[in-house]
Structures are given as C-alpha cells and as structure tokens.
NUBA-44596 format. One record per residue (C-alpha): x, y, z. Coordinates in steps of 0.25 Angstrom, whole numbers, plus 5000, padded with zeros to 4 digits. Example, Ala and Ser with C-alpha at 12.3 -4.5 7.8 and 13.67 -1.06 7.14 Angstrom:
// NUBA-44596
504949825031505549965029
This chain:
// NUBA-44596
489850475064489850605074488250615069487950475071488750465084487950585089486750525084486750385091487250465106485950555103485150415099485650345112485450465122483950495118483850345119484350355134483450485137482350425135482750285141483250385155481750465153481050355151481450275164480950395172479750405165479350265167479750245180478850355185477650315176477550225164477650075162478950055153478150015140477350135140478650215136478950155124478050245115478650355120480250305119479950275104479350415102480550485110481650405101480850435088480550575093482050595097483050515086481850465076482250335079480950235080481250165094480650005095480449955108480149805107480749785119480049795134480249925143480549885157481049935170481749925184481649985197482549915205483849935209483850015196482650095189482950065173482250045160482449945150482249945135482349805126482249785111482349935107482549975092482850105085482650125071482950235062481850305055481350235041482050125044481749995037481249895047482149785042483449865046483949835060483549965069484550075070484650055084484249945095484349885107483949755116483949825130484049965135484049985151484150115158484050095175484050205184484550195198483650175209484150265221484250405214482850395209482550415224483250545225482650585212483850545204483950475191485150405191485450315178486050175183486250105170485950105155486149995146485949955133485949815126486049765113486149895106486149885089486450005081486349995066486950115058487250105043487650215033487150205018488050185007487750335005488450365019487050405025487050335041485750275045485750365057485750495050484250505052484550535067485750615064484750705055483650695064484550735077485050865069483850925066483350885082484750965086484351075078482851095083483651055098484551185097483351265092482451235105483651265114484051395108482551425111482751385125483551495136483851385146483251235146482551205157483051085166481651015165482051015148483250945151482650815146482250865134483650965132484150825133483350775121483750885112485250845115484950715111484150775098485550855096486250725097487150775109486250695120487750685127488050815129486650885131486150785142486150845156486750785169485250775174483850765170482650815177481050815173479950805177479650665177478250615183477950695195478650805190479850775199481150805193482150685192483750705190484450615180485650585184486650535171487550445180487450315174488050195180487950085170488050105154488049975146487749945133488049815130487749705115487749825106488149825092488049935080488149915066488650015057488749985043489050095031488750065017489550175012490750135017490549975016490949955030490349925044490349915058489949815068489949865083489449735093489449695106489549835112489549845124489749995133489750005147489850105156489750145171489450285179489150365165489050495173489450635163490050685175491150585175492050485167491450345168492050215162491450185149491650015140491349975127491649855120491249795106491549745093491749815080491849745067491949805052491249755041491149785025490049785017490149715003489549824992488149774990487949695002487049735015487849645025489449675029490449575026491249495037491849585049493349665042493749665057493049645070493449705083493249735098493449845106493249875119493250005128493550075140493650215145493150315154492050405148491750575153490350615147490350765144488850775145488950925147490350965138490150855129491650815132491750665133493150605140493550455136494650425146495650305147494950245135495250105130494950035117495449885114495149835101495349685095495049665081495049535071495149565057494249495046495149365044496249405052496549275062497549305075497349395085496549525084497049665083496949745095497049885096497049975112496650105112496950175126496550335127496650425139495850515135494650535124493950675124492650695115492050835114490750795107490350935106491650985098491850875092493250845099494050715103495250705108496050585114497150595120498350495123497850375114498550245113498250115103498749985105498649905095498949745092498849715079498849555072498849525057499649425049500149545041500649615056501549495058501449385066501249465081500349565084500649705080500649805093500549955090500150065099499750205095499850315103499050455100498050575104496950615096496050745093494750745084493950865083492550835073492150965072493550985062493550855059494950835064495850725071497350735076498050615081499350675087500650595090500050485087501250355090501050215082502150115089502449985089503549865089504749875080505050035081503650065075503450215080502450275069501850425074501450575071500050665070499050665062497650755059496650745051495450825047494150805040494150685049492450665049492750675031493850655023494950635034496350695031497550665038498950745042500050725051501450665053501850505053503250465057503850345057505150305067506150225061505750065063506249945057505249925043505949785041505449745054503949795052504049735038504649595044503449585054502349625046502949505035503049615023504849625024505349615010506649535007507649645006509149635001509549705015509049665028509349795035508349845024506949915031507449925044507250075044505850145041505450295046504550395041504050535044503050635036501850705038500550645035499350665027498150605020496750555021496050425021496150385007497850435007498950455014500350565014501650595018501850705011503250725018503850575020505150565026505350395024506550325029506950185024508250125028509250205021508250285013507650415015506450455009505550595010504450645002502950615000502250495000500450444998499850345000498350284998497850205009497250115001498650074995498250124981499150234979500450274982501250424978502650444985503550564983505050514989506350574990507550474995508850464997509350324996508850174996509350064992508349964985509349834985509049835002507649825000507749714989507649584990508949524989509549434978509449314976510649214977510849094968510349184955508849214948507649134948507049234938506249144930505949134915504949214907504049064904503949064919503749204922502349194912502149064916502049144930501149254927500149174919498849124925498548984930499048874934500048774928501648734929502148854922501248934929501848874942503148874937503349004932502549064945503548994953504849064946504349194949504149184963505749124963505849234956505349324966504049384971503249504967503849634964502549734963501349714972500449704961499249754967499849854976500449914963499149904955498349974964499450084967499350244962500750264962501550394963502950404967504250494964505550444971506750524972508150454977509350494979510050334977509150214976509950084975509349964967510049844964511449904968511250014958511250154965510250244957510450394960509650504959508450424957506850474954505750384952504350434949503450314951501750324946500650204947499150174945498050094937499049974938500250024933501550074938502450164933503850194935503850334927505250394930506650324937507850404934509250394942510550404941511450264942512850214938513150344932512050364922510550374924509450284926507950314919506850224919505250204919504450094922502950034923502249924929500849874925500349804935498949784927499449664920499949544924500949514927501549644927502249734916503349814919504049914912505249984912506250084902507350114909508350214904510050214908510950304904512350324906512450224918513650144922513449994916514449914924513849944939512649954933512349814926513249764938512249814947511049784939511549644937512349604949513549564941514649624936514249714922514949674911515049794905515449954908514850094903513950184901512450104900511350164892510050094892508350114887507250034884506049984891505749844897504649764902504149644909503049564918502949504930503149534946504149454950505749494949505849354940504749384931505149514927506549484920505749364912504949444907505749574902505549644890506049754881507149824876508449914882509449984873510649974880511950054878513350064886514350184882515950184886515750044891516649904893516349754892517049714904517849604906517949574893518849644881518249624867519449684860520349614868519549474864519649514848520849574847521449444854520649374843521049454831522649434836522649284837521949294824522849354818524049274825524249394835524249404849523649554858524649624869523849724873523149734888521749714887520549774894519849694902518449774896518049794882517749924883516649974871516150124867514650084866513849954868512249944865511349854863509549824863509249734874507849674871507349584882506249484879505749394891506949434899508049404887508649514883509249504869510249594861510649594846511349734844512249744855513449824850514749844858515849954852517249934857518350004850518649924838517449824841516149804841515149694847513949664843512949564851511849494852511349394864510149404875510449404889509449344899508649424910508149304917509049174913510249284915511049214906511749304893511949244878512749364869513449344857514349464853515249494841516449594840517249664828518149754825517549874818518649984819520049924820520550054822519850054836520249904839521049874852521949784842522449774828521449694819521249644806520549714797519849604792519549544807518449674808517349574798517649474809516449464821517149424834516149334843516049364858515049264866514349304880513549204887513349164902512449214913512349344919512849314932514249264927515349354925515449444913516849394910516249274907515149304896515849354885516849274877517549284863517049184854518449134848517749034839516749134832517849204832518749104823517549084816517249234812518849244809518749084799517549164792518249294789519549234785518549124776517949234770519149324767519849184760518449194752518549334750520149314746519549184736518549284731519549374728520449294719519249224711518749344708520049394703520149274693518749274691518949424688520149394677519449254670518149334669518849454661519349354649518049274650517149404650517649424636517149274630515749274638515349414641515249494653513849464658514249294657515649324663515049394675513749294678515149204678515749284689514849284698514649144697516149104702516049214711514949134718515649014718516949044725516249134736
C-alpha cells in the first residue's frame, strides 16, 4: 500500500505540474487546444499513463487567470478498452491570481478537481493493476539518482525539471521547491509562488476490489477542501465520504450487496514538510456512522479526536500522540440502548522495522468496564505478531451478561458478580495467548495458560484453581418434581418430520429442559484442556484433589482422565461425546472406589441414602440426546456395584426373622434391636436398558443371613419394584436361636414405592409369603415323615414277598408304591 500510496502522490503531482506549466505557457502564447498533444505526451512520457482529452481546454483572465480541463481519462497501458480507465475526471481548473502576475509573481489561487474515479483492482494472484507504474517509477528513480550524482550542483534554471525527476522518484512532495523560475517566452524569469488559497476536490469516488482476498471497497462522494495550502504553515484541511464493503461470490465479476456502509467525515489542521519531509496533522477529528447489512435502528458511531499525527514519510515514522475514540454502538445482541465506550491511547509506527506499539491504551465504559495495557507488534507490512499486557479490573459479569441478553439461570443470584483478569499477551492474526492468565470468578481463582482461535474453532487451556462451586452457577431445581419424559417420547423427538408423536415427544423435551452442548460450537472445536483444582463442588458433592484433562476435534469430544478424591474414597472416570450423529452419543466408565455410600447417594440423589459403607463401583454407560430429560430415557449399560462393612438403615432384617422364627415357634425376642441391618458385603450388576435398571444377583451377607434380589428401579419414572429373599445360612452366626430345619425356609421381604419417599417406608417383611414358605416346609416334612414310615413297611412286606416273585418283580413293585404316596 506504501508503493501504491507513493505511486497515486507521484501520478497527481505530475498531473499538477503540468497543469501549473501549462497555464504559463498558454497564457503567454498558445491557444488552449494546441496543448493537448503535448500534455498527452508528457503524462505518457512521465507515468505511461495514455491521457484522453475529450473534453475542451479553456481559460480565464479576469479576476482570476485559470485553466480548465473536462472529460479527462487516464488508462493504464495495454488496457482493454472495455474496462473503465484507471483514472478519470469530468472537470480539472487551476486559476492563477491576477495582481502578482504584475510583479512578476505567480501566485496559485485555487485548484479544483470534480468528479474524480479511480478504479484499482488486484488479481486473484495478488498482483494490483497499478504495479506497472510502481515498476516503471522504480526504474525512472534509478536512472533520476544516476543523472544527479553526475550533477555537482543543479542549476536553479533546472529546477523544473529536478522537479520532474522527484516526481519520477515518486517523492513529488518532498523534492518540489518553495519556487519555480524559467525562462518562459521572452526569457523573463517568473517565480512561483506555492500559496494556494483554495483546494477542493469535490463528487470523487474510488473503487478498489481484490480478488485474492474476495473483498472490496467503495469510497463515494469524496469531497476534500482545503484553504491557504502554504508548506510554510499549518492550514485547515476537510474530507468527507462514504465507505462501504463489499464481498465477491467465488466465480462472480460483480460484488454482493454492501456488509456495511459508512460515512466519515474530517477535520484538522495540516503542516506540509516539503523540505524535511515531516508532515504534522494537528487537532484531528474523524466521526464515523455506519449501518450494518440488515441491521434496522440507529447507526454505529465512532469519534476519533487526536492532538497530534506526525508522518516522517522519509523514515517511515508515525507517531500520534494522545488519541481518544468514542464510540456509540447499537445491535439487538448489545441490548436494548446504545452501547458508549471510549478509548483512550498513543501510537508509534515505524515501516521501515515494520513495527507498531499502542502504549497504555484504556477501553472504559458503563457498568465498571476498565479494560487496558500495551501492546507491539512487529512484521506489521507481513505476517503481523502481537505482545503485550491485558488487564481487566474487577466489574460485575452478571451485569454485562443481563444487558447483552446471554445471563444464564443460575441457582445463586450472587453468582457472576465478580470478573477480573490479568496476563501478558501474545499471538497473531489467526490466534490468540495468555500464556500467564491470572482469572478471577467469584470465589475462584484460576492461573495458568489459556489460546484461542479467532475464528472460534479451537480452544487449548492449561488452569490451575483453587475452588468453585458448580451448584451457584447451575440452574436451580425444579420444584413440584421431574418432567423427565419417556424414552417413546424422547425418539419420537429426535426423529425427523412432522406428525403428533413428533410433536409430542418434542414438546417433553423442551419441559424437560433445553440444550446442554452447543452442538455446532463443540463440532467445530480443537479442544485441549488440563484443569487442576483444588475443591470443585457439583451437586453438593465436594470433590478434592481434582485433574481433568480434556481433548477435541473431527466432531468428537473427549473426556480422557477425571480423577478426585470424594467421600473418603476416590473418584475415576472417562467420557466421550460424538457430536457427528444425531442426536448425540454420550459415553461414560466411571470408576469409585472406597467412597462413603450414605453422603454420597444422599448427595447424589437429594434424599436420605438407604444405606452405609464402603462403595465400590465399574462399568460403562451410554446414551443419546441434548437435553437433561432425554438423556436419563435413554441410558444404557452395565455397572458392578459393591459396598463393604456396610448397613441397611432403618430397617433390621435379623430383627424382622428372628421375630418371625420366635412367634413360629410360639416364642417371643427380649433383645434391643438395631435400628440398621448391618451386612459384611452387598454386590450386585446393574444393567440399564432405556433408563430401567434391572438386577437379578444382588447378594446381601449379614451375619447369619443372606439376601438375595431381584427387581428394576426406574431412571425416569423414579419409582422402585424389588423383591428380596433372606435365609439363615450359618446359625452359629445368627443374632437369635433357630431351628435347624427353618434354614430350607426362603423368608420374603418386599420393597416398592417411589424414590422420593422415605426409605423407611420401602421395604417390608412379607408375613403371608412367609406363612406360606413355613405351610410348604412343615407339608413337606409331613410327606417326608409319610414317606418314611411307608418305606419302612414297604421295606418289611417286600422282604417276604421278594422270596414268592423274585427280586427283579419285587423291586419294579417298589417303586411303583413309592410313586403313589409321594
């Protein structure tokens, strides 16, 4: 852009040579329409531009001496004629003022220019249209510098034409003298006198459009004024125009509709360093409005005011000093008033090093927003990089999140009332790092590294924190029990189409709740992250000593290691999400060992745990959906569960047979009780279909006793249906006196009801079964007693009757009564 910049100053300082030349030429001599040969061979000669003149020539002699230029065109060379020009204009005027001409002077009164169209394009190859002047400039600075080596000293009757080799060198603003004499007719000398007290350029419009890139630019209705241009002396310079961006479809020659239009407008006060090559913009302002591409309301307006804006074109050196934008923005996504924020900063560019620093730059705003720090960066003409320091002061998020519409529903409304940051900077255009984050979130303090994309596709996060508790940041529970809703209407939800179950099962899972994931964020994400706390609190649980090590991409999620310690024993999982099908499979194999099962299932339930020990626990589940009432519908899989040293509370199996086995045998128990049933070692396999989890090996040990069991337990209707059975297997180790023969006898115990009641109120002993078990033992010993004493006459007819029909007839008739009376 430098090249191109240096290029179009060149282009329009040859033009206003000639243009000044030509006007005391033809005053003195020619008729205005003999010059046009010659103009058209100077600009071919000087820039290889092929000049068109369709327009007439004319001048003025009074008040003003001037020269006017209409319907001028300036084509590049080779180029196609059914291409607009690369350059052109509908009217040209310089006018001269009339009174120093009498004492020799030439004084410029006023140049103006009308209707200017500037057409420059860059190939999908990133080669600009105006590269042929840029080229043909280089080689006329070379052979420039050659002749003025070979030159001692210029003489000042060369002046015009040192003037033309600054312009070859595309540095016409530096190289062009204060004045200008010649011998012009008569061979008189004339001084020129660059004191110009009019500058307007007014209905101008450029086009730039860059195929490499698939953007464009519109700049219309420029208009730049200016008055008393003098090198010696600041004078007030004014610009205004609109500038609107464009795409270009792939494969298309025209742009699309404007992404946004804006205008702008400008004032300042404007020092020519003709001589140093130093140019001063003082007490600049720069108001913007700009209307986004279907965005209804009222524009977003940005005020730039600077003191100061110093250029040293020769080194390459800006600086500006004490710069400050105001900005008012409007969006629906802002909230429902504009947005003002103002920037306060100082600035210092240097293109030779390709370098930028933006020192103690200051975002503010409403609501505590105080955003600042430094930043450089280097390469700034290539590949930019960036490096410096961002720090956030303490500000209310849940404000910022309120206004802008995105504030979650959270369990605790104190949540995301404090936000702070801190850490260096770092990155380029494609990424951005704090490699040294120091994050602050309510109670939570977090520090490490953290990276991001700036296309929102990639995420990698290295955090160490002390604590947070999840449950404030949750949203709360809802009162009056689950609308979960069944697995028919969960796949009814997730199908395709229309139609009543469609509806239906739709409508249960928004009751249910909405989303989880973003599904295409996650998608699209390259996920890294290792998270290291020392207490994180979910669902009232207290996990300590927890590490997480998160990865991502090609669709899929994974988590690849959770570890913590909770309840006294240790918690180890993994996990996966594939977001590729839909609706979504999750996965998880979650490890326990050792963990305290009463706070635990309390915690993980919100009720009271029905039982007490050590809690061991394997396997792998998974299931499909987004929403938090289609995930329970659709779970699947198996766990292995088993709990050491452990207790049935509320209920005392011994207690309920022995009790049993006493009024059986006409007895009655004295002994106290345990409210518990305490056991050495229960286990079971829970397999889960569709959110039912069924189990038919579940063995309980109590001294004395064991419980078996079978039953299912619902995930989603929460409602429990389990049918148990206890015997006495060791009657050494029983709390009570029993019967030998009571240990053949299966005692029934009944649990049913829903998992929001009481665990008191599950379980039962099943006296009837009972009575029934006991009817079928003392049935069968009476049969067994019958057997007995048939067999023993049987035994005593046979041996006499064995003797009259032989041993083989006498046993077939054994077996024969033996069949009848059992």
């Amino acid at each position: 852009m430098r090249a191109l910049l240096r290029t179009l100053l060149a282009v329009v300082g040859i033009l206003g040579l000639v243009v000044v030349g030509a006007v005391v030429y033809i005053t003195t001599f020619f008729d205005p329409e003999d010059l046009k040969p010659h103009l058209v061979q100077v600009v071919r000669d000087q820039s290889g531009l092929e000049l068109s003149l369709d327009g007439p020539l004319a001048w003025s002699f009074y008040p003003r001496l001037g020269l006017s230029v209409a319907d001028a065109e300036a084509r590049l060379p080779d180029q196609p004629e059914n291409e607009q020009a690369f350059l052109a204009f509908d009217q040209a005027e310089v006018s001269l003022a009339f009174a120093p001409l009498l004492s020799g002077q030439v004084a410029i009164d006023g140049l103006s220019l009308d209707g200017m169209r500037l057409n420059l394009k860059r190939d999908a190859q990133g080669r600009g249209n105006w590269q042929t002047l840029v080229d043909r400039l280089e080689r006329q600075q070379a052979q420039a510098q050659a002749e003025r080596d070979a030159k001692a000293a210029p003489a000042v009757a060369d002046a015009a034409s040192d003037a033309k080799n600054a312009a070859n060198d595309g540095e016409i603003a530096t190289a062009l003298p204060a004045e200008l004499s010649g011998e012009l007719g008569g061979g008189e000398g004339v001084t020129v006198a660059l004191d110009i007290a009019r500058v307007a350029f007014t209905n101008g419009s450029i086009r730039y459009s860059d195929r490499q890139s698939g953007q464009a630019w519109h700049v219309d209705a420029l208009t730049i004024g200016g008055s008393n241009v003098n090198p010696a002396k600041a004078f007030p310079l004014s610009a205004d125009f609109t500038l609107s961006s464009f795409l270009i479809p792939e494969g298309q020659s025209r742009e699309g509709e404007a992404q946004w239009v804006s205008q702008l407008t400008l004032d300042s006060q404007v020092r020519l360093g003709l001589d140093d090559g130093r140019y001063v913009l003082s007490d600049v302002t720069l108001d913007t409005a700009t209307r986004m591409s279907g965005a209804d309301g009222n524009p977003q307006k940005i005020n730039l005011s600077v003191p100061s804006l110093e250029a040293d074109i020769a080194s390459g050196r800006y600086v500006l000093e004490g710069g400050k934008l105001d900005a008012s923005l409007s969006h629906p996504s802002l909230g429902a008033k504009a947005l003002p924020l103002s920037l306060a900063f100082a600035a210092d560019a240097d293109l030779e090093a390709q370098t930028l620093r933006i020192s103690e730059w200051q975002l503010s705003g409403e609501d505590s927003l105080q955003l600042g720090g430094n930043l450089r960066v280097e390469q700034l003409l290539g590949a930019p990089e960036y490096r410096g320091q961002l720090t956030l002061e303490p500000l209310s998020l849940r404000t910022w999140l309120e206004r802008l519409g995105r504030l979650p529903e959270t369990d605790d409304e104190a949540a995301l009332e404090h936000l702070a940051l801190s850490s260096p900077l770092e990155g380029d255009l494609a990424r951005v790092r704090l490699p040294n984050l120091t994050l602050e979130l309510d109670d939570t303090t977090l520090s490490g590294s953290l990276s991001a994309g700036l296309d929102g596709r990639s995420l990698a996060l290295d955090l160490q924190g002390d604590v947070l508790n999840l449950d404030r940041y949750l949203p709360p529970a809802e009162e009056g029990g689950s609308n979960t809703p069944t697995a028919a209407e969960s796949e009814a939800a997730d199908q395709a189409g229309g139609g009543e179950a469609s509806q239906a099962g739709a409508a249960a899972l928004s009751e249910a709740g909405g989303e989880l994931v973003p599904v295409a964020t996650l998608k699209a994400l390259d996920l890294k992250a290792d998270i290291a706390l020392e207490r994180l609190t979910v669902k009232d649980m207290d996990l300590e000593q927890v590490v997480l090590k998160a990865r991502g991409g090609n669709g899929q999620q994974r988590l690849e290691r959770f570890d913590a310690r909770f309840f006294e024993g240790t918690l180890a999982a993994s996990a996966g999400l594939d977001l590729r099908e839909t609706p979504l499979r999750w996965r998880v194999a979650p490890t326990i060992e050792g963990v305290a099962a009463e706070p635990f299932l309390a915690a993980l339930n919100g009720e009271a745990s029905p039982l007490r020990g050590r809690l061991n626990l394997s396997g792998e589940l998974t299931t499909r959906g987004n929403t938090s009432g289609a995930l329970p519908a659709r779970l699947n899989g198996q766990l292995k569960a088993r709990i050491d040293d452990g207790a049935v509370l509320d209920v005392n199996v011994s207690e309920e047979l022995c009790t049993a086995v006493a009024l059986l045998e006409g007895k009655q128990t004295s002994r106290d009780w345990h409210e518990d049933t305490r056991f050495d070692r229960a286990s079971a396999t829970l397999d889960i279909r569709d959110g039912q989890v069924r189990n038919d090996d579940l063995v309980l040990s109590i001294p004395g006793i064991q419980v078996t069991g079978e039953g299912r337990v619902g995930l989603v209707d929460k409602r429990l249906d389990y049918r148990a059975a206890a015997r006495f297997v060791d009657t050494a180790d029983a709390a009570c006196e029993v019967n030998p023969r009571l240990t053949k006898v299966p005692l029934p115990m009944r649990c049913e009801g829903s998992l929001s009641g009481a665990p008191a109120d599950w379980c039962r002993f099943d006296r009837g079964a009972f009575r029934d078990a006991v009817a079928n033992l003392a049935r069968q010993e009476v049969e067994e007693k019958a057997g007995e004493e048939v067999q023993k006459r049987l035994d005593d007819a046979m041996d006499g009757l064995d003797e009259r029909i032989g041993e083989e007839a006498s046993g077939e008739l054994r077996n024969a009564l033996k069949g009848l009376f059992q």
